[in-house]
C-alpha positions as CSV (number, residue, x, y, z in Angstrom):
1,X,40.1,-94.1,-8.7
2,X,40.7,-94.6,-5.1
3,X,38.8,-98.0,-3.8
4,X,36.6,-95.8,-1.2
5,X,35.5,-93.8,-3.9
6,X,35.0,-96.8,-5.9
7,X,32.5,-98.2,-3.3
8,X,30.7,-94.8,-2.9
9,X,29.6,-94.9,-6.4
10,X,28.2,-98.3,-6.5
11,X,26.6,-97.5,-3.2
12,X,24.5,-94.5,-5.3
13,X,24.7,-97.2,-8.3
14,X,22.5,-99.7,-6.4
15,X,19.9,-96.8,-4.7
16,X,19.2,-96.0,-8.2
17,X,19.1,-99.5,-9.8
18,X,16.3,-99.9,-6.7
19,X,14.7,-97.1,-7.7
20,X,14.9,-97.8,-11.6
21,X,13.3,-101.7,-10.4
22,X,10.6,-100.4,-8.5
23,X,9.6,-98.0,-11.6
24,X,9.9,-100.7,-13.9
25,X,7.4,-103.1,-11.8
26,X,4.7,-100.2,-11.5
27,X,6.0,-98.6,-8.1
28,X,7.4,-95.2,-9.5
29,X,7.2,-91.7,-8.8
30,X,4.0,-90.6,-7.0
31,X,3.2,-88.0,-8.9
32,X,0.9,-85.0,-7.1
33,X,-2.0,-83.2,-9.5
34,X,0.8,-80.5,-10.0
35,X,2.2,-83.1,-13.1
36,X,-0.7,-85.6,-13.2
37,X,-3.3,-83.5,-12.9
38,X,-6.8,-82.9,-10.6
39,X,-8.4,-81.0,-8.7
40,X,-7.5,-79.1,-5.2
41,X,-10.0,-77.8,-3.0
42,X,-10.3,-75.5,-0.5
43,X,-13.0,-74.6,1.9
44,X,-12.8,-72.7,5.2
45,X,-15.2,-74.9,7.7
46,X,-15.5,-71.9,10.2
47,X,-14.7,-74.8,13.1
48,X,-11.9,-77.4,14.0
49,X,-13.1,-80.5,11.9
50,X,-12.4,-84.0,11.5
51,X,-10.7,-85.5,8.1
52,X,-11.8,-89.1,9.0
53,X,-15.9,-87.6,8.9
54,X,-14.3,-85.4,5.6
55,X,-12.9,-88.7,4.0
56,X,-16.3,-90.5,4.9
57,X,-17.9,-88.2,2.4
58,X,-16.3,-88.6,-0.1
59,X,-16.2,-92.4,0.1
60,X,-19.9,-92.3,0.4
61,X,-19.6,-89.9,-3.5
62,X,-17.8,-93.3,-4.5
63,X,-14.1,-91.3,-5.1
64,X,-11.6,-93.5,-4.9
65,X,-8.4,-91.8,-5.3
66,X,-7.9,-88.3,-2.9
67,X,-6.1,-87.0,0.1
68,X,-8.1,-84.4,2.8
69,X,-5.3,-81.9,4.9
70,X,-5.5,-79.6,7.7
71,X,-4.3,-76.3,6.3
72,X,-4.6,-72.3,7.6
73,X,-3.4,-71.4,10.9
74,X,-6.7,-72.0,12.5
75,X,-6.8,-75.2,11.3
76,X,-10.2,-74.7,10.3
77,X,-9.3,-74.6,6.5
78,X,-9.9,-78.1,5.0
79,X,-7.7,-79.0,1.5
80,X,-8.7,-81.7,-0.8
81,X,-6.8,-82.9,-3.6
82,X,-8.9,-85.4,-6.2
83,X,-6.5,-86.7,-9.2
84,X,-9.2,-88.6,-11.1
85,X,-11.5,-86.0,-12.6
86,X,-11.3,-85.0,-15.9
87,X,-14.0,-82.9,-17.2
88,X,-15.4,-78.8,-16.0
89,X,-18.6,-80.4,-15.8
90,X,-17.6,-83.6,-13.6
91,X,-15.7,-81.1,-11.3
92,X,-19.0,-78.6,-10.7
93,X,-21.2,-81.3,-10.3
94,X,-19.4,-82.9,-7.5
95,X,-18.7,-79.5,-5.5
96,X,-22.3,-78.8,-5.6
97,X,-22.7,-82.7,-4.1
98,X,-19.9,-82.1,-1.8
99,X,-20.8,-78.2,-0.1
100,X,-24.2,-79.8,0.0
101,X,-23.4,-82.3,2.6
102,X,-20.1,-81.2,4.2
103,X,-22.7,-77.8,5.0
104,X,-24.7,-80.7,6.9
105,X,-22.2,-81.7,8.9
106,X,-20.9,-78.3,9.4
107,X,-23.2,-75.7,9.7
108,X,-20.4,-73.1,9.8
109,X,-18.6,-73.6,7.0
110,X,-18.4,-71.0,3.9
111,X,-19.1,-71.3,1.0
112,X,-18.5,-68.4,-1.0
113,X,-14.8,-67.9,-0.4
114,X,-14.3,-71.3,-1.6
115,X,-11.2,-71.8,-4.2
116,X,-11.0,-74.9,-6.9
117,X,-7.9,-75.1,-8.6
118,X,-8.0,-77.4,-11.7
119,X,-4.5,-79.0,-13.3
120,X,-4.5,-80.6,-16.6
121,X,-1.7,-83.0,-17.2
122,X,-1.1,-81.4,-20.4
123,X,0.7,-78.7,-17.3
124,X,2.1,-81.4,-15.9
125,X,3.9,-82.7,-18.9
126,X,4.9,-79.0,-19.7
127,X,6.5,-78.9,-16.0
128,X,8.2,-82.0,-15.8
129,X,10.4,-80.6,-19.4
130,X,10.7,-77.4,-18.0
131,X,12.2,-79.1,-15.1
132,X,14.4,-81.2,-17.1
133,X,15.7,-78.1,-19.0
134,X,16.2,-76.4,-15.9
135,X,18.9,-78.9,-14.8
136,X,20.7,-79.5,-17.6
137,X,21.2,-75.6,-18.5
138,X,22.6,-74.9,-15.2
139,X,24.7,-78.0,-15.8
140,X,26.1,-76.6,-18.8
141,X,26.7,-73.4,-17.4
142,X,28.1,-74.3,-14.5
143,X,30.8,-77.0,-16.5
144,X,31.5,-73.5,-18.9
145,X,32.0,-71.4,-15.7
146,X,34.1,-74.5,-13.9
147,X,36.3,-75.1,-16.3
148,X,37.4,-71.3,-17.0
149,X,37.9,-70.9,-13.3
150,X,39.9,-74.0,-12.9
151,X,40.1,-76.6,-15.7
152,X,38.4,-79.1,-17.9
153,X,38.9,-81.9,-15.2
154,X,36.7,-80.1,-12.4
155,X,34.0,-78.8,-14.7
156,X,33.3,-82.8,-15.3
157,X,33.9,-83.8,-11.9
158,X,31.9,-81.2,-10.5
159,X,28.6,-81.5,-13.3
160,X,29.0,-85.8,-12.4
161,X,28.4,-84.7,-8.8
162,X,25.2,-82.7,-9.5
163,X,23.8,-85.3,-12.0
164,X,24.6,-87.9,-8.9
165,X,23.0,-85.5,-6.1
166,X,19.4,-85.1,-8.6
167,X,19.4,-88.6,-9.6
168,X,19.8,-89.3,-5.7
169,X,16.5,-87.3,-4.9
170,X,14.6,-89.0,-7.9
171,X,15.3,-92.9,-6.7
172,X,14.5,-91.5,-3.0
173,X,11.1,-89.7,-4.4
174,X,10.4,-93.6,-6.0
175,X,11.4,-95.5,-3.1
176,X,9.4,-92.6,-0.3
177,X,6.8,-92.6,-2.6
178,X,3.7,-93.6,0.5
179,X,5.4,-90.4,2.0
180,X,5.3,-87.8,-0.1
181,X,4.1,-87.2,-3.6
182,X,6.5,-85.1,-6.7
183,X,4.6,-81.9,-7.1
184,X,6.0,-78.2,-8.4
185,X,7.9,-77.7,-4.8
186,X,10.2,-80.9,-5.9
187,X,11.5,-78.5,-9.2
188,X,12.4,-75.8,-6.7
189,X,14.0,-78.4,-4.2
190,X,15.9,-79.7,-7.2
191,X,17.5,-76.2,-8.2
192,X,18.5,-75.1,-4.6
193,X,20.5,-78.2,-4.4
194,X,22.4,-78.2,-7.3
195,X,23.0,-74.8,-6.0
196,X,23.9,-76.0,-2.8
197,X,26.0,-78.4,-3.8
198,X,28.0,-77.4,-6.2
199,X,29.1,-74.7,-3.9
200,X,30.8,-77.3,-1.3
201,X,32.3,-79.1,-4.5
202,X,33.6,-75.6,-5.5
203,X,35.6,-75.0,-2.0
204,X,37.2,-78.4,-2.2
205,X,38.2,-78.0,-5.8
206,X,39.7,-74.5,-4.5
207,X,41.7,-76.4,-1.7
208,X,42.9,-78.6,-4.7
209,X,44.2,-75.8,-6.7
210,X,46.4,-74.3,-3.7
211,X,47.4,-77.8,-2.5
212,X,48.4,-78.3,-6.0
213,X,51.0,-75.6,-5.7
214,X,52.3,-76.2,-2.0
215,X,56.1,-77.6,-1.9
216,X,55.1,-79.9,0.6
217,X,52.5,-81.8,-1.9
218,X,54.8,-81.5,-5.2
219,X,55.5,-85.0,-4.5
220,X,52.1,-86.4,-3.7
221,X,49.9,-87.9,-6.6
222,X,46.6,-86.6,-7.0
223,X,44.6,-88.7,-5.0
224,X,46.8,-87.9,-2.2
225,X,45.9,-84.2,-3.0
226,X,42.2,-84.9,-3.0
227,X,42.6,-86.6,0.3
228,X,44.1,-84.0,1.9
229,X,42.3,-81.4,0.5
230,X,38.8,-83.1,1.7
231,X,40.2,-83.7,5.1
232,X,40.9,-79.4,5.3
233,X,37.6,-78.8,4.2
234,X,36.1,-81.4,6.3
235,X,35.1,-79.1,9.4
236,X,33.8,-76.3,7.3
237,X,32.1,-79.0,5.2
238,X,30.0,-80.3,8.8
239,X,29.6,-77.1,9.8
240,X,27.5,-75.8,7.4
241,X,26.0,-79.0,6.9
242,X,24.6,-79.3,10.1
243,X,23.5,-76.0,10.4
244,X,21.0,-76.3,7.5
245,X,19.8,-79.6,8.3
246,X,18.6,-78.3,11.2
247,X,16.7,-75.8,10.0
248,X,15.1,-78.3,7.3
249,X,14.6,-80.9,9.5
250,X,12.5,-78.1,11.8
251,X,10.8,-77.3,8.7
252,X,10.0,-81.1,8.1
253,X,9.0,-82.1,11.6
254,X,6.5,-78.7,12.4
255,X,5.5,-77.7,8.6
256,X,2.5,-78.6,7.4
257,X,2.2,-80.9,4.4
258,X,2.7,-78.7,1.4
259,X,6.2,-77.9,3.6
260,X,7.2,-81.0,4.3
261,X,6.9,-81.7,0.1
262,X,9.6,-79.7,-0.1
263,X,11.9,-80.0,3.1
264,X,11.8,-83.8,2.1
265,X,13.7,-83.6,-0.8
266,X,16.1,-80.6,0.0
267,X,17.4,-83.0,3.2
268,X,17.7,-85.6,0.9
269,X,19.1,-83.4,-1.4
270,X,22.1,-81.9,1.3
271,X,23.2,-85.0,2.0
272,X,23.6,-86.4,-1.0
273,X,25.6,-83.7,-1.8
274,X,27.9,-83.1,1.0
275,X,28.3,-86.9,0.2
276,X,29.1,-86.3,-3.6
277,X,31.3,-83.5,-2.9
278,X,33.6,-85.2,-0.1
279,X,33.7,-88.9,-1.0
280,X,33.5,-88.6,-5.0
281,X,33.5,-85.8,-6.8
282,X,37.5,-85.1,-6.0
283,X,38.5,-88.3,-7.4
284,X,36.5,-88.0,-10.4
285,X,38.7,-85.3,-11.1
286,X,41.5,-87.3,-10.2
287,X,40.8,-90.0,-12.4
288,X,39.9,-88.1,-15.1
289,X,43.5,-86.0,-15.0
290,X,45.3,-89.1,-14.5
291,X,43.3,-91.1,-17.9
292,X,43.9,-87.5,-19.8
293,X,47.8,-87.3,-19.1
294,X,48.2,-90.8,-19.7
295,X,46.4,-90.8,-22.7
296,X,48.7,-87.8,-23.8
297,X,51.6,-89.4,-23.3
C-alpha cells in the first residue's frame, strides 16, 4: 500500500484507539433517553421564559441529572429531558410537583396540552441492535452489488471504507460527548452516510475501471491508477463536498438542538468519507489485487 495511505489509516487508527481509551476509563458514548431511557417533557409556557429560573426548579425537586431547551417557533415551548426516572408512578408524581410551581412562576403557561414521553431502556437496547443490523445489511448488500458491478477487490475496499466512515462518527460521538448526546437521529445520520459515501467511493472505482483500459496507463501499476484516477475525480469530489457541508453546517449553526443532534454527526460523517474515499479506499483495492495475484502466482 502506498505510504500516504499508510499514514491515513493510522491517523483513523489512533482517533479510534482515543475513543476506545476514553470508553474504557468511563468517558464513552453520551447516550440520550432515546437508548438509555427517561422522560421528555413538553409544556407550552404561553410567554418567552428563562431556563436558568426552569433549571432552578428542578434543582430545588433535588434532580440531578436533566437538560431544559427552547423549542417551538415562539420560543415559548419549554422541553425537558430527565434520564433518571424509572417508575409511572415516580414520573406523575413529579409533573404534578413540577406544573405546580412552574404555574407560579408563569401564570400563562398550559397545562392541558402538555405531552410526556416515557423511554424504557429495554427501547434503547432494542434500537441500538436495530442500528447495528442496519449497517451491516447494507454492508453486505452493497459488497454483493460491488462486486457484480466491478469485482471482488472493490466490494472489500469499498465495505472497509464504510466500516472506517461509521467507526469515525462513533469515536467523534465519545470524544464530543459534552456536545451532543447519541439519540434515534444518530441511526438516521449513520445510514445517509454510508449512503453518501459509498456513492463518491463508487465514482472513483468507475474512473479506475476505464483508467484500467486506457493505452496510456497499460503500463502503470495499480497505485499509479488509483492516483490518477483520485486526482480526475478530485474537482467533482470538492464540489459536491462543499456544497453539502454548507447546507449542514447552516443546519448546525441556526437549528435548534434536536437539529444540531443530527447535523453533528452527518458533517462528521461527510468528511470522513470524502476522506475514506480519496486517501484510502483506492489503495485498499490496490493492495488487495496486488496480495491476490501474487498469491495466485
Amino acid at each position: 500500500m502506498k505510504k500516504s495511505a499508510l499514514i491515513c489509516v493510522c491517523i483513523s487508527l489512533v482517533i479510534m484507539l482515543t475513543a476506545l481509551v476514553l470508553s474504557l476509563c468511563g468517558h464513552g458514548i453520551n447516550f440520550g433517553l432515546d437508548f438509555a431511557g427517561g422522560l421528555i417533557l413538553k409544556y407550552d409556557m404561553g410567554e418567552a421564559f428563562e431556563t436558568a429560573k426552569v433549571e432552578k426548579v428542578f434543582q430545588e425537586l433535588a434532580i440531578d441529572e436533566f437538560t431544559v431547551s427552547v423549542a417551538g417557533e415562539a420560543g415559548t415551548t419549554m422541553q425537558a429531558r430527565i434520564p433518571s426516572l424509572d417508575s409511572e408512578d415516580e414520573i406523575q408524581q413529579l409533573q404534578a410537583v413540577l406544573e405546580e410551581k412552574l404555574a407560579a412562576l408563569y401564570p400563562q403557561m398550559d397545562t392541558d396540552t402538555a405531552t410526556a414521553s416515557y423511554v424504557g431502556p429495554v427501547a434503547g437496547r432494542t434500537l441500538v441492535r436495530n442500528a447495528i443490523f442496519s449497517v451491516l445489511l447494507a454492508a453486505v448488500l452493497m459488497l454483493i452489488y460491488i462486486a457484480i458491478r466491478f469485482d471482488f477487490a472493490s466490494g472489500v475496499a469499498a465495505v472497509t471504507g464504510l466500516l472506517h466512515d461509521v467507526l469515525i462518527m462513533i469515536s467523534f460521538m465519545v470524544i464530543l460527548r459534552n456536545i451532543i448526546q447519541m439519540n434515534s437521529s444518530f441511526i438516521a445520520a449513520m445510514l445517509t452516510i454510508v449512503g453518501y459515501s459509498i456513492n463518491n467511493t463508487i465514482v472513483i472505482f468507475d474512473r479506475i475501471r476505464e483508467n484500467k483500459k486506457k493505452p496510456a496507463c497499460m503500463g502503470m501499476s495499480r497505485i499509479q491508477i488509483v492516483d490518477v484516477s483520485v486526482r480526475e475525480s478530485l474537482g467533482r469530489t470538492i464540489n459536491t463536498t462543499l456544497t453539502t457541508l454548507v447546507t449542514i453546517v447552516s443546519l448546525y449553526v441556526l437549528g435548534v438542538s434536536a437539529i444540531r443532534e443530527f447535523s453533528l454527526p452527518i458533517i462528521v460523517g461527510i468528511l470522513a468519507g470524502v476522506y475514506s474515499a480519496n486517501l484510502i479506499n483506492g489503495y485498499v483495492w490496490a493492495a488487495f489485487e496486488d496480495w491476490r495475484l501474487g498469491k495466485r502466482k
